[in-house]
C-alpha positions in Angstrom: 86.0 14.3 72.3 83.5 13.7 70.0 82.8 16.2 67.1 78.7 17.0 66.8 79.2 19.5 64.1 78.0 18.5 60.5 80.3 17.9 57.6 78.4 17.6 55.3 75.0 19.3 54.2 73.3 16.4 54.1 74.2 15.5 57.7 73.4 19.0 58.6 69.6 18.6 56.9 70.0 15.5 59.1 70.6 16.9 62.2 68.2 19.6 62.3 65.0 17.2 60.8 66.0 16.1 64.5 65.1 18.7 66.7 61.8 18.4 67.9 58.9 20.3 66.7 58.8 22.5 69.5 62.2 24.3 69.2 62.3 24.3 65.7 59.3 27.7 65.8 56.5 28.5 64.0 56.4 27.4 59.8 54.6 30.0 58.0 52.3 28.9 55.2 53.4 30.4 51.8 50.5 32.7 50.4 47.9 31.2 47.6 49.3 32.2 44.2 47.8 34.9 42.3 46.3 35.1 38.6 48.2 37.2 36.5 46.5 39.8 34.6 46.3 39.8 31.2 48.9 42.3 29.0 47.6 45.1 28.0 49.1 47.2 25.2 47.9 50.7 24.5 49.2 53.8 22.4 51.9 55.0 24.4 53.8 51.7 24.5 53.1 51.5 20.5 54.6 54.5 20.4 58.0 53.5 22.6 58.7 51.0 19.8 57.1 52.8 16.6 61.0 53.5 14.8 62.7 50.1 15.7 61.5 48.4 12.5 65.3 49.0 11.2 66.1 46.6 13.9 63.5 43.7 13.5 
């Protein structure tokens, strides 16, 4: 008897870059990455960290 199961993960990676295109379903494309927008600081988060100088 022969064993067909993987070992190791690279022989697992192996085995399943084998299966043909049409059982292996659909690949979704990853979305486009996003631009960050800018920090923005305003009075209350001054405030949050106004009497933490004794800790700077």
């Amino acid at each position: 008897m022969r064993n067909t199961e993987a070992d190791t993960l690279d022989q697992l990676i192996e085995d399943c870059t084998d299966l043909p295109r049409e059982l292996r379903g659909e690949t979704k494309s990853l979305p486009e990455p996003r631009t960050a927008r800018p920090w923005q600081v305003d009075d209350a988060n001054y405030a949050q960290v106004a009497d933490l100088d004794a800790y700077v």
